[in-house]
C-alpha positions as CSV (number, residue, x, y, z in Angstrom):
1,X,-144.0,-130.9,66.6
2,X,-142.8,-128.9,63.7
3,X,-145.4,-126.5,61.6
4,X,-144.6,-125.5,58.2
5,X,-145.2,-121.4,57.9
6,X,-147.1,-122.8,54.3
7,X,-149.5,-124.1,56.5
8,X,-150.6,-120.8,58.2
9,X,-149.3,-119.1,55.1
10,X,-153.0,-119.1,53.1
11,X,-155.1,-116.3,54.0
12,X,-158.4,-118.5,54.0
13,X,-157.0,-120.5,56.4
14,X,-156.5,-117.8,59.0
15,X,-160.0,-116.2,58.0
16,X,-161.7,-119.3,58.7
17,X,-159.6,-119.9,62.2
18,X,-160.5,-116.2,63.3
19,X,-163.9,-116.8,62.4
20,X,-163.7,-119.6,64.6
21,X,-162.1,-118.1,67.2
22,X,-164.3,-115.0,67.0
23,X,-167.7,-117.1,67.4
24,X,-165.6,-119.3,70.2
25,X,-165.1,-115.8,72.6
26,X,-168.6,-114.9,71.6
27,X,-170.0,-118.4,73.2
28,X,-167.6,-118.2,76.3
29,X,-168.8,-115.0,77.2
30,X,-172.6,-116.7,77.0
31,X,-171.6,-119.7,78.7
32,X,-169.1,-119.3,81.2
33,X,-171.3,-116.9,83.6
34,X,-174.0,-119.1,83.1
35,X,-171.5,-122.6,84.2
36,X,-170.7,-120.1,87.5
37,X,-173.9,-120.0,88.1
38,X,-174.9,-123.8,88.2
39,X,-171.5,-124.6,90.1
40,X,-172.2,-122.3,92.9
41,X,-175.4,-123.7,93.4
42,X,-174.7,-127.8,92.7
43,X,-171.4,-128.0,94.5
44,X,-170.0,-129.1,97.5
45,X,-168.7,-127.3,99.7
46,X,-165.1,-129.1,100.0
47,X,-165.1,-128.4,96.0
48,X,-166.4,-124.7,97.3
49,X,-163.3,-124.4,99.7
50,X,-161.1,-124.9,96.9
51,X,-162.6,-122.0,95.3
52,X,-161.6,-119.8,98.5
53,X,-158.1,-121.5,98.8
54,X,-159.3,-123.1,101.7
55,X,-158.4,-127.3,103.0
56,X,-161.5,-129.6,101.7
57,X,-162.7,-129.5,105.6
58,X,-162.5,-125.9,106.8
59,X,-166.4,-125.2,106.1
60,X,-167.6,-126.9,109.2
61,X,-171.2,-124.9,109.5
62,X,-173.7,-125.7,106.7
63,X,-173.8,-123.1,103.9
64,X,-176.4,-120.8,103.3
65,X,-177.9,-120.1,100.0
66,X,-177.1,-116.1,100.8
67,X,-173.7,-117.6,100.9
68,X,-173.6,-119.9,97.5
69,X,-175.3,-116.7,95.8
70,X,-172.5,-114.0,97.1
71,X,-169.7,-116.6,96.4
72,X,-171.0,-116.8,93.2
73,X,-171.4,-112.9,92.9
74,X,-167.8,-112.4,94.1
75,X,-166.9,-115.4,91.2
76,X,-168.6,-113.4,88.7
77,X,-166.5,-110.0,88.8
78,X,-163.0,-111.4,87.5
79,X,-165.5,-113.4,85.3
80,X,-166.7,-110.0,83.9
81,X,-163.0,-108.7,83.5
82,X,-161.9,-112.1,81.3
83,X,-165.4,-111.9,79.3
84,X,-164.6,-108.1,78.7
85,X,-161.0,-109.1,77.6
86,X,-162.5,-112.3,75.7
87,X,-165.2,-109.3,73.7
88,X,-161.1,-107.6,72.7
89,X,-159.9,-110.6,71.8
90,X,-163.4,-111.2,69.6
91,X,-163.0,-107.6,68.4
92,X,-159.5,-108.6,67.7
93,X,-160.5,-112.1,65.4
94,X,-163.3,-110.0,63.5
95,X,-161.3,-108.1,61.1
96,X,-158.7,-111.0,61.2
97,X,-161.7,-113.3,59.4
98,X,-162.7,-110.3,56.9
99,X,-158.4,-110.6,55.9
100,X,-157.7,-107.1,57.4
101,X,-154.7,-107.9,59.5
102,X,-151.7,-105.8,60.8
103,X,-153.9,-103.0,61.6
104,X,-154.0,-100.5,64.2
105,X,-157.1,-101.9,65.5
106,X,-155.8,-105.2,65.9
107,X,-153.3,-104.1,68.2
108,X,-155.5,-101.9,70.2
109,X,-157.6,-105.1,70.7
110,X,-154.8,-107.4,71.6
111,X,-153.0,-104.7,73.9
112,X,-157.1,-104.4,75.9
113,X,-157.1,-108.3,76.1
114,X,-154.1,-108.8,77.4
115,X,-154.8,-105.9,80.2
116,X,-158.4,-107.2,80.8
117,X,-156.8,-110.8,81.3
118,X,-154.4,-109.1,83.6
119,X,-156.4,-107.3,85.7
120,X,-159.2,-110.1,86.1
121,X,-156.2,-112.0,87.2
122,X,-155.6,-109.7,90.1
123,X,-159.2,-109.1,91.0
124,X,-159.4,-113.0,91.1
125,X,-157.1,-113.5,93.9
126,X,-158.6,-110.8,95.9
127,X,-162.1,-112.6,94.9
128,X,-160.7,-116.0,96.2
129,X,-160.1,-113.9,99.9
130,X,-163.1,-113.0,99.6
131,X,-165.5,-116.0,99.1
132,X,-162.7,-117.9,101.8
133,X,-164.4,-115.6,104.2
134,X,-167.8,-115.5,103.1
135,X,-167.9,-119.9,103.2
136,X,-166.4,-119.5,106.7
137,X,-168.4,-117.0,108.5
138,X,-170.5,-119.2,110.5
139,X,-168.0,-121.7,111.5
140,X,-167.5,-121.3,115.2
141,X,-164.8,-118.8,116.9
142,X,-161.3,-119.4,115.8
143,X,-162.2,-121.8,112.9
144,X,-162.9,-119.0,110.6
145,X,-160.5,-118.2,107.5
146,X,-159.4,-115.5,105.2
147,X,-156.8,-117.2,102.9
148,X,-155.1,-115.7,99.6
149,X,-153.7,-117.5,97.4
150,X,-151.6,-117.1,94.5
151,X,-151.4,-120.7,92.2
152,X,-149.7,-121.7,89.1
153,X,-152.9,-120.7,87.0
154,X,-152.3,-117.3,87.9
155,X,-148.9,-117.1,87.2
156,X,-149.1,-118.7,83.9
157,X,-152.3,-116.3,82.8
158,X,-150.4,-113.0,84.2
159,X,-147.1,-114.4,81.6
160,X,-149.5,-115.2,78.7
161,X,-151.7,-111.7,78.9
162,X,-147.9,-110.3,79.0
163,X,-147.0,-112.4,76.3
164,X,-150.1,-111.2,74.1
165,X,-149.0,-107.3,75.5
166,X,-145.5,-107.5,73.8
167,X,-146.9,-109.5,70.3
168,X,-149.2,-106.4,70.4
169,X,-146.1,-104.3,70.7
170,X,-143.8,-105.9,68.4
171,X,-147.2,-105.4,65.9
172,X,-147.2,-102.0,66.1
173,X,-143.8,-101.6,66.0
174,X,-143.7,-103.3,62.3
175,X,-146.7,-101.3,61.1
176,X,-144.7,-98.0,62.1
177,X,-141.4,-99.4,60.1
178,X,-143.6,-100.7,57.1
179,X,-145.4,-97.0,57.1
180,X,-141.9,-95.5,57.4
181,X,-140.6,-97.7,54.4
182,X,-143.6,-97.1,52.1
183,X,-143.3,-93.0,52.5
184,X,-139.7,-93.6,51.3
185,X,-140.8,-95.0,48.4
């Protein structure tokens, strides 16, 4: 698929998309705690195991509800990293939609987003050790798990948060030569 830079190349265009994307992080960061919520407490527990990196049958004792509310506790803090990253990323698209771009700011936002995602990331896989004990703890002696587990979701948000670090860079990095060039003049 090949994009024309005309097409991105109006400036109403990308005030409307920021916009957009600005009111988009707002309603993920309303939602997505909320969607936690009602998953921990609607779903099975094979679909549960896979949230603790565990086989579809390794819960063999019923679950609790202490257990569906602290696996969903324990879900919740690497939630609470991304949503704080998504309110940079928001911060980020704000000025974008008001046509201030290239700014200071807009780096300092990208650069917190990218570390938010980054460390929610990490948090996440200590979070998925976590609830793997937590949804075993009353299966009998021997059957009971602590798994981590590092998948292809988390490799490919750790190289896009990097990805979003370096833009960030390269940003800043332009603003300083384009301040540099307009004092020579």
């Amino acid at each position: 698929m090949t994009i024309s830079n005309t097409e991105f190349d109006d400036p109403r265009r990308i005030q409307r998309l920021s916009k957009w994307l600005a009111a988009a992080c707002l309603a993920l960061i309303v939602v997505l705690p909320i969607a936690v919520i009602i998953y921990w407490a609607v779903a099975d527990p094979t679909e549960l195991a896979a949230r603790g990196n565990l086989a579809a049958g390794a819960i063999q004792a019923p679950l609790f509800s202490w257990q569906r509310i602290a696996g969903a506790v324990v879900t919740e803090v690497p939630l609470a990293l991304l949503m704080i990253g998504l309110w940079q990323a928001r911060n980020c698209f704000k000025p974008f939609s008001a046509g201030r771009v290239f700014t200071a700011d807009a780096v300092r936002c990208l650069r917190q987003f990218a570390g938010w995602v980054m460390v929610s990331v990490a948090v996440g896989i200590v979070a998925g050790a976590v609830i793997s004990a937590l949804l075993t703890m009353h299966n009998p002696a021997n059957m009971r798990h602590l798994a981590i587990g590092v998948g292809s979701d988390q490799i490919f948000t750790l190289f896009f948060a990097g990805m979003v670090w370096l833009m960030a860079a390269v940003i800043a990095q332009g603003q300083t030569l384009a301040e540099e060039n307009a004092a020579f003049i």
